[in-house]
C-alpha positions as CSV (number, residue, x, y, z in Angstrom):
1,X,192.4,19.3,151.7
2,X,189.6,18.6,149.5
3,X,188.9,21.6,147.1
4,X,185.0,23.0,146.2
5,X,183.7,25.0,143.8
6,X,180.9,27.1,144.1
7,X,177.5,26.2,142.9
8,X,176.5,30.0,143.7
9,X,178.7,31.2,141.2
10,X,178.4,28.7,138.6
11,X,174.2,28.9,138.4
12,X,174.7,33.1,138.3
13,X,176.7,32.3,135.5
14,X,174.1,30.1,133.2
15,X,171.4,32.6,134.6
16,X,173.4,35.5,132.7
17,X,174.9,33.7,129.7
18,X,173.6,30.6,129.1
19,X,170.6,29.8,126.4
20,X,167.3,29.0,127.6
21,X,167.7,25.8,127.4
22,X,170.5,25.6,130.1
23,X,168.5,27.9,132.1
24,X,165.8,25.8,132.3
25,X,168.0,22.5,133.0
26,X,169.8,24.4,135.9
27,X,165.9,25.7,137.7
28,X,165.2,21.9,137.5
29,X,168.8,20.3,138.7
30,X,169.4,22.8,141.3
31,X,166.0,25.0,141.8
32,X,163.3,22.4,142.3
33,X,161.4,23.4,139.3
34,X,159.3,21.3,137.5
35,X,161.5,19.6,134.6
36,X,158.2,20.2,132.0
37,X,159.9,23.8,131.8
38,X,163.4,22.0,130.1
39,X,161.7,19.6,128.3
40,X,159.6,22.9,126.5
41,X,163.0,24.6,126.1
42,X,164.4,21.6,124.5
43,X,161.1,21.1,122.0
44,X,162.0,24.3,120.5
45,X,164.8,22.7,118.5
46,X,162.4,19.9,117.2
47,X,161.7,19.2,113.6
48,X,159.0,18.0,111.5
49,X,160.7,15.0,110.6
50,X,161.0,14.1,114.5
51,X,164.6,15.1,114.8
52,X,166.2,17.9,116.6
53,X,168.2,20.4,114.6
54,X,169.1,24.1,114.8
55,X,172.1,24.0,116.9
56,X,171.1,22.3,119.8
57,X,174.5,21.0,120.3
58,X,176.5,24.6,119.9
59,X,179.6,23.7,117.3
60,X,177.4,23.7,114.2
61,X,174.1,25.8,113.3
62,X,172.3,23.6,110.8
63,X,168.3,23.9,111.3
64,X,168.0,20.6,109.8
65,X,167.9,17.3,112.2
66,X,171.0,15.6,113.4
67,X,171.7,12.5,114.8
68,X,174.3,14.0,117.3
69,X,171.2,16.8,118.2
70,X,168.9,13.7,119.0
71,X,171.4,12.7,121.0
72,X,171.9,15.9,122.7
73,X,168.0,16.1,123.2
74,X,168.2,12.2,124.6
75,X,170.8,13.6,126.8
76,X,168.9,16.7,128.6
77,X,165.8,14.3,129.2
78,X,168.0,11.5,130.9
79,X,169.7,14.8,132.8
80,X,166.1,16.2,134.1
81,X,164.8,12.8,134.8
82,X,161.7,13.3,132.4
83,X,161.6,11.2,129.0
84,X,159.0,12.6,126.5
85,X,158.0,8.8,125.0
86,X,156.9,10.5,122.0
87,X,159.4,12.6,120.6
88,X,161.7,10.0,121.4
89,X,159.6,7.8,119.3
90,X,159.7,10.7,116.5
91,X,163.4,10.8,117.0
92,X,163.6,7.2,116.3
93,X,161.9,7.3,113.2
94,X,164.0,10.0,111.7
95,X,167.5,8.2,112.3
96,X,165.7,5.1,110.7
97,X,165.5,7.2,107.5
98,X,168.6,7.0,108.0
99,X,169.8,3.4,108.2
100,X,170.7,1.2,111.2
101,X,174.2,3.5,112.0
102,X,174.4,6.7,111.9
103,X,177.0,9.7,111.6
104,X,176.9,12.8,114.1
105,X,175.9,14.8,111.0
106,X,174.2,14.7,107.7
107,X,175.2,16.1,104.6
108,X,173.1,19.3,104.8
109,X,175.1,20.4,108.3
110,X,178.3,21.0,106.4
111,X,176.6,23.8,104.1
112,X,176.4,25.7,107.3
113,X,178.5,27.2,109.5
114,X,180.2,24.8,111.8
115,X,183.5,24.2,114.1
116,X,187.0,23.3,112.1
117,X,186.8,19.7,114.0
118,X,183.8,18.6,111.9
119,X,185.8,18.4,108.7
120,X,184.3,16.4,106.5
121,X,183.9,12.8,107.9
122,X,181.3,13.4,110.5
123,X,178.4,11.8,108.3
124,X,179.9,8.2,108.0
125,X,177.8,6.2,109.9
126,X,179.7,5.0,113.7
127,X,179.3,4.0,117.0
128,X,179.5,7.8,117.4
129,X,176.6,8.4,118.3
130,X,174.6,5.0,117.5
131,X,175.8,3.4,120.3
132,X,175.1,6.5,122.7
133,X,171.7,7.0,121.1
134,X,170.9,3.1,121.7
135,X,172.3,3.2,125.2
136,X,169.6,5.6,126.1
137,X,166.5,3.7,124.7
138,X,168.0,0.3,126.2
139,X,168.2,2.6,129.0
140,X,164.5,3.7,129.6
141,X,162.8,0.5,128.0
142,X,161.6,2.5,124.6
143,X,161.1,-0.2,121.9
144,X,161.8,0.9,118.1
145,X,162.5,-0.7,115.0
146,X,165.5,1.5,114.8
147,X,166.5,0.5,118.4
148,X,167.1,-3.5,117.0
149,X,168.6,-2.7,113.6
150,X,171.2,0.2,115.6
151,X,172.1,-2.6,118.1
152,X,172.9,-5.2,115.6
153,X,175.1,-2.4,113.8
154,X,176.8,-1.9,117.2
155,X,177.8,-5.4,118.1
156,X,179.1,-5.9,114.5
157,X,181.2,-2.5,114.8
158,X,182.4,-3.6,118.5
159,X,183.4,-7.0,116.8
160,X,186.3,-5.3,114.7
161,X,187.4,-4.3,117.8
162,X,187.0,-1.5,120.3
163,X,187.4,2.3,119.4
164,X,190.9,4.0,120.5
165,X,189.4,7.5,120.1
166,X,188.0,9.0,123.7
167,X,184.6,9.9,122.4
168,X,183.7,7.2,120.6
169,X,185.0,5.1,123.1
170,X,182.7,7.1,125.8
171,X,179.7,6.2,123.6
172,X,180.8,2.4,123.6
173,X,180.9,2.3,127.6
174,X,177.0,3.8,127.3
175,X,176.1,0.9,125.4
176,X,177.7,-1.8,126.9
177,X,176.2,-0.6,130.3
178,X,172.5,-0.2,129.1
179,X,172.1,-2.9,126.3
180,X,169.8,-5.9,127.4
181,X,172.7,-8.4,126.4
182,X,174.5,-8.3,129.3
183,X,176.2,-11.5,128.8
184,X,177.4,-10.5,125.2
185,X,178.5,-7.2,126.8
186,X,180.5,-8.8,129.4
187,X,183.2,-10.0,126.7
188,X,183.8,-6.1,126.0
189,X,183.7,-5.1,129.5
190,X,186.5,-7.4,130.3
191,X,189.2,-6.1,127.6
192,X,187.7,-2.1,128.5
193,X,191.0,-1.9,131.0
194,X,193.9,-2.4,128.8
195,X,192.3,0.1,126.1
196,X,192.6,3.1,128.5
197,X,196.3,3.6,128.0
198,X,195.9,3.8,123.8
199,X,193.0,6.2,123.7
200,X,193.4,9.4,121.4
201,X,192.3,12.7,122.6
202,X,192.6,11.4,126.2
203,X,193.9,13.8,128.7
204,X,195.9,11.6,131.5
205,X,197.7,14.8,132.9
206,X,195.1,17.0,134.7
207,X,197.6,19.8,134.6
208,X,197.5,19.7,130.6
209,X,195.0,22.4,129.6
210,X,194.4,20.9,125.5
211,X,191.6,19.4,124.8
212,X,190.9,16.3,125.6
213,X,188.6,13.7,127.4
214,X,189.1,13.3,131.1
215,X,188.2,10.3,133.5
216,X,185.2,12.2,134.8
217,X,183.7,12.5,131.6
218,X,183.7,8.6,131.3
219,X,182.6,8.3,135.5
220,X,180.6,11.3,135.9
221,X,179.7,10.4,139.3
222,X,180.5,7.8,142.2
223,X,178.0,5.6,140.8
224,X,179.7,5.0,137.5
225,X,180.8,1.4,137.0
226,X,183.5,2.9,135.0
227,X,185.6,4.8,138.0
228,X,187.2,1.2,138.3
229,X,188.7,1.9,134.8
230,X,190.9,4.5,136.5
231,X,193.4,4.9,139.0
232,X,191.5,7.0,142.1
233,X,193.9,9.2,142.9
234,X,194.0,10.1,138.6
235,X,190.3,10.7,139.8
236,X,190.5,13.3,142.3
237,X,193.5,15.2,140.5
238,X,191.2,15.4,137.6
239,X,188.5,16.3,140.5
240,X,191.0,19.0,141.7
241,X,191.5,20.4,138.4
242,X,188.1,20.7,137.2
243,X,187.5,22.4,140.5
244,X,190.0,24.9,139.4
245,X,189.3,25.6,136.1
246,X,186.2,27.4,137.6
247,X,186.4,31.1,136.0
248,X,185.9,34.3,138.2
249,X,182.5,34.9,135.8
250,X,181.2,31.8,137.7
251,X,181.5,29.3,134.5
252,X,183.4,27.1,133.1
253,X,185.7,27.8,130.0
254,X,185.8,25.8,126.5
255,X,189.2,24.2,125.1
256,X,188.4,24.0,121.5
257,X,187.9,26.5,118.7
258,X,184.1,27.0,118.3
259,X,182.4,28.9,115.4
260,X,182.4,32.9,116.9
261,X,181.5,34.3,120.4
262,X,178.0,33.4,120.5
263,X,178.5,29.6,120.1
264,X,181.3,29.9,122.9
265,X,178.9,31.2,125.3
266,X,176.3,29.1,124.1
267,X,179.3,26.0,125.1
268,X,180.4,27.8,128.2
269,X,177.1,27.3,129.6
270,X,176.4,23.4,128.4
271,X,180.4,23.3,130.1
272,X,179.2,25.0,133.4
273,X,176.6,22.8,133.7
274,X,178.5,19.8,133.0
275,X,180.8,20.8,135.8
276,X,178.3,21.2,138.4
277,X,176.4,17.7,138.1
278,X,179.8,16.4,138.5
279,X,181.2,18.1,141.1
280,X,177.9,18.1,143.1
281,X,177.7,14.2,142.5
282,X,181.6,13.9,144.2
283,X,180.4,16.0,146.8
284,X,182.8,19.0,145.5
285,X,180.4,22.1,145.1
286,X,180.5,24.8,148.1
């Protein structure tokens, strides 16, 4: 019998807890409303410089821009379906001060507070997140200096061979499905298979509750060209389970240590809503 969770439940849940932001994502995904009001919320973590900073993505709270926060931001407009063509423009601009690949961070984040798993190596420049952030202007036909000079840095990366760790290796699928090279990108695509079995922080057993990176975050929905990477009965257990893992509050819970309560909640909610565009795209929300 195939197992549901409830939509009901999970939107109560962002209503109460989440930030304004995932409010305003949920009233456009699920309420009809006009996605102007999450592209405002989302504006609200915008920098001079064009970046996005201030903790839009929850596990670290510096004001100042980040790559991984453009990314983020790049994120929630692909999610809503609106792209503003000027901030991404401004975005672009600021990861070109940069240089051609960037780090999740810059060196100012690690003054602030932040989660243990940031260490110290998130500023080295990597496919995480260049080749996420390119995938998305490839993606919607934006043109940027930045967008040229961060593919060439990803094809020279994906030369010395393709990343064993799960989220990088999430931001190299991105790519290789949204670059204009397609023939280039059909040399990677063909050795993609025989890389599942070696990635780190990869969660194969759905019953395992550590962290880790699951065959529905790399084929969110029935679309993906990526559900061929996996077996599809791996699919619906991992289905089943994140069906389960629904909370009596309604959301979703986090697997990883987090900086205090209010960044948990602030993760819950970006979880919850994770949950629901998955399970509503495999036809699993009641």
């Amino acid at each position: 019998m195939t197992t549901t969770a409830s939509l009901e439940a999970g939107r109560r849940f962002v209503e109460r807890e989440g930030r304004l932001l995932e409010r305003r994502i949920a009233a456009s995904l699920f309420g009809g409303e006009d996605p102007a009001g999450a592209l405002g919320a989302l504006m609200g973590y915008r920098n001079e410089d064009g970046g996005f900073g201030h903790g839009l993505e929850p596990d670290k709270r510096a004001p100042a821009s980040q790559p991984l926060d453009v990314e983020v931001a790049f994120s929630v407009m692909e999610c809503v379906g609106r792209v503003d063509e000027g901030a991404v423009t401004a975005a672009c601009d600021f990861l070109a001060s940069i240089g051609p690949g960037v780090g999740c961070l810059v060196g100012g984040a690690l003054d602030f507070p932040r989660a243990p798993h940031w260490g110290e190596g998130a500023v080295v420049p990597s496919l995480n997140p260049t080749a996420g952030i390119v995938a998305h202007l490839w993606r919607w036909g934006v043109g940027h200096p930045w967008r040229e000079a961060a593919t060439a840095f990803c094809w020279d990366e994906l030369e010395r061979g393709l990343p064993t760790e799960s989220h990088t290796f999430g931001e190299v699928l991105a790519f290789l499905d949204a670059v204009f090279d397609q023939s280039r990108a059909q040399a990677f695509v063909g050795q993609l298979g025989s890389c599942t079995s070696r990635l780190e922080v990869f969660r194969h057993d759905p019953a395992d509750p550590s962290y880790g990176v699951t065959p529905v975050h790399f084929a969110p929905s029935p679309a993906s060209r990526w559900l061929a990477l996996f077996d599809p009965d791996l699919v619906e257990a991992h289905l089943d389970a994140l069906v389960a893992a629904q909370c009596d509050d309604g959301g979703w819970p986090i697997s990883w240590e987090t900086i205090g309560p209010a960044a948990v909640q602030e993760y819950r909610g970006v979880e919850t809503l994770r949950a629901l565009r998955t399970l509503r795209s495999f036809d699993r929300l009641a």
